[in-house]
FIMAR-547821 format. One record per residue (C-alpha): residue number from 1; x, y, z; residue in three letters. Coordinates in Angstrom, 1 decimal, padded with zeros to 4 digits, m for minus. Layout:
<rs>
R num   east  north     up residuo
R NUM      X      Y      Z     ALA
...
</rs>
This chain:
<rs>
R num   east  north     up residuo
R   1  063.8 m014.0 m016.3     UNK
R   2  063.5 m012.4 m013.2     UNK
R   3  063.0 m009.0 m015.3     UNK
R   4  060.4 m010.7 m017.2     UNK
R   5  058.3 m011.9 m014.5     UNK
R   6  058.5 m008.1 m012.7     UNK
R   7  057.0 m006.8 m016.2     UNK
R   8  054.8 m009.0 m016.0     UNK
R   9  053.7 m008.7 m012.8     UNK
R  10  053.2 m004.8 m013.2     UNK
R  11  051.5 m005.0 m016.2     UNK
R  12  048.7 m007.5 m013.9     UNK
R  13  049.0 m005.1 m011.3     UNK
R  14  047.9 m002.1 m013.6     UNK
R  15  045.3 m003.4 m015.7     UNK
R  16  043.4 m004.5 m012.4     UNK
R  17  044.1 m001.3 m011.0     UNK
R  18  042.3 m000.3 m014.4     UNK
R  19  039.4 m001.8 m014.1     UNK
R  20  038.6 m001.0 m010.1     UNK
R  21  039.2  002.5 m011.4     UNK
R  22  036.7  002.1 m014.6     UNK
R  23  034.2 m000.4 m013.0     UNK
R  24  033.8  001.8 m009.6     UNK
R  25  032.0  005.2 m010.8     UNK
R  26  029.4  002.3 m013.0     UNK
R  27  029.0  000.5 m010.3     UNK
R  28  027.7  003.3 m008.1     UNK
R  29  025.4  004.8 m010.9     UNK
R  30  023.9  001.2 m011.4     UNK
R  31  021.2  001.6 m009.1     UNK
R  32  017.5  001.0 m009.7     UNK
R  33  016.4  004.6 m010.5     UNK
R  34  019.6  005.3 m012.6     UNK
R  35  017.9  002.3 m014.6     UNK
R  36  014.4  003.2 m014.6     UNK
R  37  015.3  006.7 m015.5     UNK
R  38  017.7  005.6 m018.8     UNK
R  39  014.8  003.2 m019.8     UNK
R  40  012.2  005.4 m019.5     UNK
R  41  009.9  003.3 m017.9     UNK
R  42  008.5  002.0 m014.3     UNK
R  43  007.8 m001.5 m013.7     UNK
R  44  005.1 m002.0 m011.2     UNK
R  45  003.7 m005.0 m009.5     UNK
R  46  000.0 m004.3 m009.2     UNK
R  47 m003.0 m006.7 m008.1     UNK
R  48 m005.8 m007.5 m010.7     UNK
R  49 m008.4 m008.9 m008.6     UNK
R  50 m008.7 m006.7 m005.4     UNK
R  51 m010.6 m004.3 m006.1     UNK
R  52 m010.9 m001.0 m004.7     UNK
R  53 m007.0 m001.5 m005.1     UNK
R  54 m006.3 m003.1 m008.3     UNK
R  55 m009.0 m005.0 m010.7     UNK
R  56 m010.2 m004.9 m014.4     UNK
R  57 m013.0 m002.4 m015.4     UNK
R  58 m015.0 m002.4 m018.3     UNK
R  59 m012.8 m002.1 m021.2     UNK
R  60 m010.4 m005.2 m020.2     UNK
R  61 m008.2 m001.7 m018.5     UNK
R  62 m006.6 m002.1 m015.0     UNK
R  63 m007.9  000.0 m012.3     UNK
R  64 m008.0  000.9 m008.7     UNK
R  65 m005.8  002.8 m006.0     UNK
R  66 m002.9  000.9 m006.8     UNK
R  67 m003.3  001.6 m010.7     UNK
R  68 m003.6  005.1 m010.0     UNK
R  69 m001.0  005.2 m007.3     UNK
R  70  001.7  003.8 m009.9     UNK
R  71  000.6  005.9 m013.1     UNK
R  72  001.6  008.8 m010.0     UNK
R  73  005.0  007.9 m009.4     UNK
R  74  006.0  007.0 m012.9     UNK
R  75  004.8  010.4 m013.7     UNK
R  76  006.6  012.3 m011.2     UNK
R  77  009.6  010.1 m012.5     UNK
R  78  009.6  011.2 m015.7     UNK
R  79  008.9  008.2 m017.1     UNK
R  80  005.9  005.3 m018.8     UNK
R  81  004.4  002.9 m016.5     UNK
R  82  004.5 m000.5 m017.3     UNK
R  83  001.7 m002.3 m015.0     UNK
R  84  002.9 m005.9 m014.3     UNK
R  85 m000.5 m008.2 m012.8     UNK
R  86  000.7 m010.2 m009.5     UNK
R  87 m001.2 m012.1 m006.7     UNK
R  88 m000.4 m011.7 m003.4     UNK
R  89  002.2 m014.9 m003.7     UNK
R  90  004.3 m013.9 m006.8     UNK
R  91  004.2 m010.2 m006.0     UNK
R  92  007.5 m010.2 m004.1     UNK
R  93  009.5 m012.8 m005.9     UNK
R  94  008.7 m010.8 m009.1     UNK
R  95  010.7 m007.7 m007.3     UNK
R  96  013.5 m009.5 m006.4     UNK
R  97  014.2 m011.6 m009.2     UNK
R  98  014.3 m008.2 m011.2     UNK
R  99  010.6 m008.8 m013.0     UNK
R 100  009.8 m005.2 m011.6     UNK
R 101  010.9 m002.4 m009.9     UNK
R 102  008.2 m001.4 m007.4     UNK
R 103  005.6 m003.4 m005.9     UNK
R 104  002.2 m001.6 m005.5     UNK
R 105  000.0 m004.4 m004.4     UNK
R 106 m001.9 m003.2 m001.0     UNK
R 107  001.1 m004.5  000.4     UNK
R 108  001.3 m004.4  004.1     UNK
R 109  004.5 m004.4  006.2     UNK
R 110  005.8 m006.9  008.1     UNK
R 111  008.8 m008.6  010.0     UNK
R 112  009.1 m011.5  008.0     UNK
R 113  008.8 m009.5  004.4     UNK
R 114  011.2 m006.6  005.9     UNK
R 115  013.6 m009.2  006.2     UNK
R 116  014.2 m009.4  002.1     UNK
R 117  012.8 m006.4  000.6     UNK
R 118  012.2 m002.6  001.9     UNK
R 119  009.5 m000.3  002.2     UNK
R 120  008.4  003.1  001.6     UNK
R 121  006.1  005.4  003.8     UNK
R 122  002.8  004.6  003.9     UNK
R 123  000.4  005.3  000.9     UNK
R 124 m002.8  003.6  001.7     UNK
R 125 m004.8  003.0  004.1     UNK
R 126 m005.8 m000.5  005.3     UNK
R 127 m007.4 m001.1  008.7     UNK
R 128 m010.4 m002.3  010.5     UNK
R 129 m012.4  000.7  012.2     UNK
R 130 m015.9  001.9  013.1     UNK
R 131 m018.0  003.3  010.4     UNK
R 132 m021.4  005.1  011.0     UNK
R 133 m023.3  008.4  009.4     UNK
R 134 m021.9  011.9  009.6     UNK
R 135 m024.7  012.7  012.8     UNK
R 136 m023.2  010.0  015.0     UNK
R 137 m020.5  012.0  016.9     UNK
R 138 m018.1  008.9  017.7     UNK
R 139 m014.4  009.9  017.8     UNK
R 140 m012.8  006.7  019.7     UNK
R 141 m014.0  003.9  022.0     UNK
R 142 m014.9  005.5  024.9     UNK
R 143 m017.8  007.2  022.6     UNK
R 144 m019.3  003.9  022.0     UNK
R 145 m021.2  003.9  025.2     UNK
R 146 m024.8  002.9  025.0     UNK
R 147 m024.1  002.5  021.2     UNK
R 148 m025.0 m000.7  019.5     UNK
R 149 m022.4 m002.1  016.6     UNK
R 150 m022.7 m004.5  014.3     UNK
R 151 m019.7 m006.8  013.8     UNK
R 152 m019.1 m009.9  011.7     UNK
R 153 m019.0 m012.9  014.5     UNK
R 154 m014.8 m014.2  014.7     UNK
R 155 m013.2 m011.6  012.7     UNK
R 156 m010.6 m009.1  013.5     UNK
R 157 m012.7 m006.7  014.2     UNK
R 158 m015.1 m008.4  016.8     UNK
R 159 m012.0 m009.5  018.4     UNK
R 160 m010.2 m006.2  018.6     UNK
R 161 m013.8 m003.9  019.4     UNK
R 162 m014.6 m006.5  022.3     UNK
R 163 m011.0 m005.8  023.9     UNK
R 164 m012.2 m002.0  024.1     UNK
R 165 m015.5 m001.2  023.8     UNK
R 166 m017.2  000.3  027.3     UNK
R 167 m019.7 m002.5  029.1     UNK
R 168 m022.6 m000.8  028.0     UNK
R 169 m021.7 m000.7  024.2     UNK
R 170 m024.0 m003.8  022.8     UNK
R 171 m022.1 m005.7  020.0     UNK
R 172 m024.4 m007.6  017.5     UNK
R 173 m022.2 m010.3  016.0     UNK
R 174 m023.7 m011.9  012.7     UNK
R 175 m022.5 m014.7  010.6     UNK
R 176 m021.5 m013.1  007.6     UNK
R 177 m020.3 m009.7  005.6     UNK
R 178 m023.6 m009.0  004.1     UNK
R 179 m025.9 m009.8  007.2     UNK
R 180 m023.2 m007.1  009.1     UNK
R 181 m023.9 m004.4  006.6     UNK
R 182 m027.6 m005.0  006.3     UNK
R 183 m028.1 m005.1  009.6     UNK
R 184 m026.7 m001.0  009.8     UNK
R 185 m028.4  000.1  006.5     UNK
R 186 m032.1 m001.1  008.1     UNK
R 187 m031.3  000.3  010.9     UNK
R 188 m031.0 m002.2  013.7     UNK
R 189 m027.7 m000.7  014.8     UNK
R 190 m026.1  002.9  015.1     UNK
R 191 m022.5  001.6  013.9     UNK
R 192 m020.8 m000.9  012.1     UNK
R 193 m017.7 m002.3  012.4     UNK
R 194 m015.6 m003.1  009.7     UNK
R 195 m012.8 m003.3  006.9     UNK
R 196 m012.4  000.3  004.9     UNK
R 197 m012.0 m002.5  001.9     UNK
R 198 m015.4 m003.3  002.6     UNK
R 199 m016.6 m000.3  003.4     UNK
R 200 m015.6  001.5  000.3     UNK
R 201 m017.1 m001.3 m001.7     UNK
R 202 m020.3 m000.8 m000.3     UNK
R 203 m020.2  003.3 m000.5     UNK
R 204 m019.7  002.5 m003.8     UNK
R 205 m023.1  001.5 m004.3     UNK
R 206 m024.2  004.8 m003.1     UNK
R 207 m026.3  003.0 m000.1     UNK
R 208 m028.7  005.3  001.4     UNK
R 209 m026.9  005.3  004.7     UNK
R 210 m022.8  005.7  003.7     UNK
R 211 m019.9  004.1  005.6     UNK
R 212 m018.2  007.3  007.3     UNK
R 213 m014.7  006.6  009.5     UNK
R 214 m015.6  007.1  012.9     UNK
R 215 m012.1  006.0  014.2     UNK
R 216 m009.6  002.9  013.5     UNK
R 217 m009.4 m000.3  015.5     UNK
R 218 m006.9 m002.2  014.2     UNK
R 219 m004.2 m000.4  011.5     UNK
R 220 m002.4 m002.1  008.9     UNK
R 221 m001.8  000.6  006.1     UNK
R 222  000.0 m000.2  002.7     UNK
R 223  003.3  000.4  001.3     UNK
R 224  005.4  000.4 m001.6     UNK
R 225  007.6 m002.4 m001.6     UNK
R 226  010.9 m001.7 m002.4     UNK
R 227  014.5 m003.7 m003.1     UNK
R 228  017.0 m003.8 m000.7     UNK
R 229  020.1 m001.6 m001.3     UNK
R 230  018.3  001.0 m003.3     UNK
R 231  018.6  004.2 m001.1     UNK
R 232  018.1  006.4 m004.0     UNK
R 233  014.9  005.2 m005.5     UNK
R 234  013.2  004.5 m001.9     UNK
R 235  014.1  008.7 m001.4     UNK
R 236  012.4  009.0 m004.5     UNK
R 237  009.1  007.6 m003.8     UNK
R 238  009.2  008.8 m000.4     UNK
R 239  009.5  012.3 m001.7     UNK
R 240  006.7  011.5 m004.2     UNK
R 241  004.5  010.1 m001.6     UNK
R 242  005.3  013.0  001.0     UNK
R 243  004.2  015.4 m001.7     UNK
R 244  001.3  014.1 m002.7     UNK
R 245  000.2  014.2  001.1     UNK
R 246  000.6  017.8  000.9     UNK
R 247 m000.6  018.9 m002.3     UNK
R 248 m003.8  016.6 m002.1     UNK
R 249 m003.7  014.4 m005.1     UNK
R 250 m002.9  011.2 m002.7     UNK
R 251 m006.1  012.5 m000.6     UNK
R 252 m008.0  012.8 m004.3     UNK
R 253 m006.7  009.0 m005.3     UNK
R 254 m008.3  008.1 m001.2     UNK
R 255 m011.6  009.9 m001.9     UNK
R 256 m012.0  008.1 m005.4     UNK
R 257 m011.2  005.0 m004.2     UNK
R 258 m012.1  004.2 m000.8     UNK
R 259 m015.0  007.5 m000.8     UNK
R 260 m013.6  008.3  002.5     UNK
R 261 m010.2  011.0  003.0     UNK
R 262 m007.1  010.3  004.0     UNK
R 263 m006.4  009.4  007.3     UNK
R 264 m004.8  012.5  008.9     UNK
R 265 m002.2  010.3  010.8     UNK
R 266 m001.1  008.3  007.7     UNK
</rs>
């Protein structure tokens, strides 16, 4: 008996050493872009109703940073895109219940998000800044002495220029978006400060006075959001991003979408 149970026991013993053995070199190939790769295509969480980032154009065809940001990465994969339409409250669950792989969705980074997924390096920029014509030689703050700038009354911007804008800077406040950008293209003010959202929006109209960078007052630039545990794929994108930096084609995807370049410091 006792013979039988030691056979027994052995034979246990070896087929679970068996399957650590065959289960170990799958398990650490069964990561995300082991996946995306052997599929052949990249799921992307992108927005459809933000536009410069993500909207519908003309022929019923997604469009925008984001669209074009996404088509990048799956390219430099290797592999088809498959663009997935989110809003900004499904765009996250649908990464982490497996719906997609990447989220591209001017996705900014935060505490409370970091906490379940992760991030790449920036891609997009997102911030509130001063905007104003290529003659007005503004480089910071301190340059909007005896300036006067146009802000929309309570938003992040009038908050954040009236904590450092120098006494004699005049801020005219007015109720709305559009009375904040007429009030700069009729000339009433020398600057305007502003969303790059809403300034590319409005360069896209080809106004007769265009919405130039001057500087940034508050940043909040996007990322790629990624799932947790996936140190391969978040080198990936990193390494795709990086090189699009470098050989300009993230700086073409900026100037087509937001008519201004790419911040030098993103």
């Amino acid at each position: 008996m006792n013979t039988v149970i030691r056979t027994c026991r052995s034979l246990a013993l070896g087929l679970a050493l068996a399957v650590v053995l065959l289960a170990g070199p799958a398990g650490a190939a069964d990561n995300a872009l082991t996946r995306i790769k052997a599929s052949g295509v990249l799921k992307v969480a992108v927005p459809q109703d933000f536009p410069p980032f993500g909207s519908v154009g003309p022929d019923m065809q997604p469009i925008g940073y984001d669209i074009d940001m996404a088509r990048l990465i799956a390219s430099k994969l290797g592999v088809k895109t498959e663009l997935v339409p989110v809003t900004s409250t499904n765009r996250i669950p649908y990464l982490t219940t497996g719906k997609v792989d990447l989220v591209i969705s001017s996705l900014g980074k935060n505490p409370k998000r970091a906490a379940v997924i992760d991030f790449s390096e920036a891609y997009a920029p997102f911030f509130n800044g001063v905007f104003g014509t290529a003659d007005e030689k503004v480089g910071g703050a301190a340059d909007l002495a005896d300036k006067t700038v146009a802000v929309t009354r309570g938003s992040i911007e009038d908050l954040e220029l009236t904590k450092i804008a120098p006494e004699s800077t005049t801020i005219k406040r007015f109720e709305d978006n559009s009375s904040t950008i007429s009030a700069y293209q009729s000339g009433q003010v020398d600057l305007v400060a502003t969303g790059n959202v809403v300034a590319a929006s409005i360069n896209d109209k080809k106004p007769a006075k265009p919405l130039l960078t001057k500087f940034m007052i508050k940043n909040s630039p996007c990322y790629v959001g990624l799932n947790k545990e996936e140190p391969a794929l978040t080198a990936e994108v990193n390494a795709i991003i990086e090189a699009a930096k470098k050989d300009g084609s993230l700086g073409a995807i900026a100037e087509k979408w937001l008519h201004n370049p790419l911040p030098a410091n993103l």
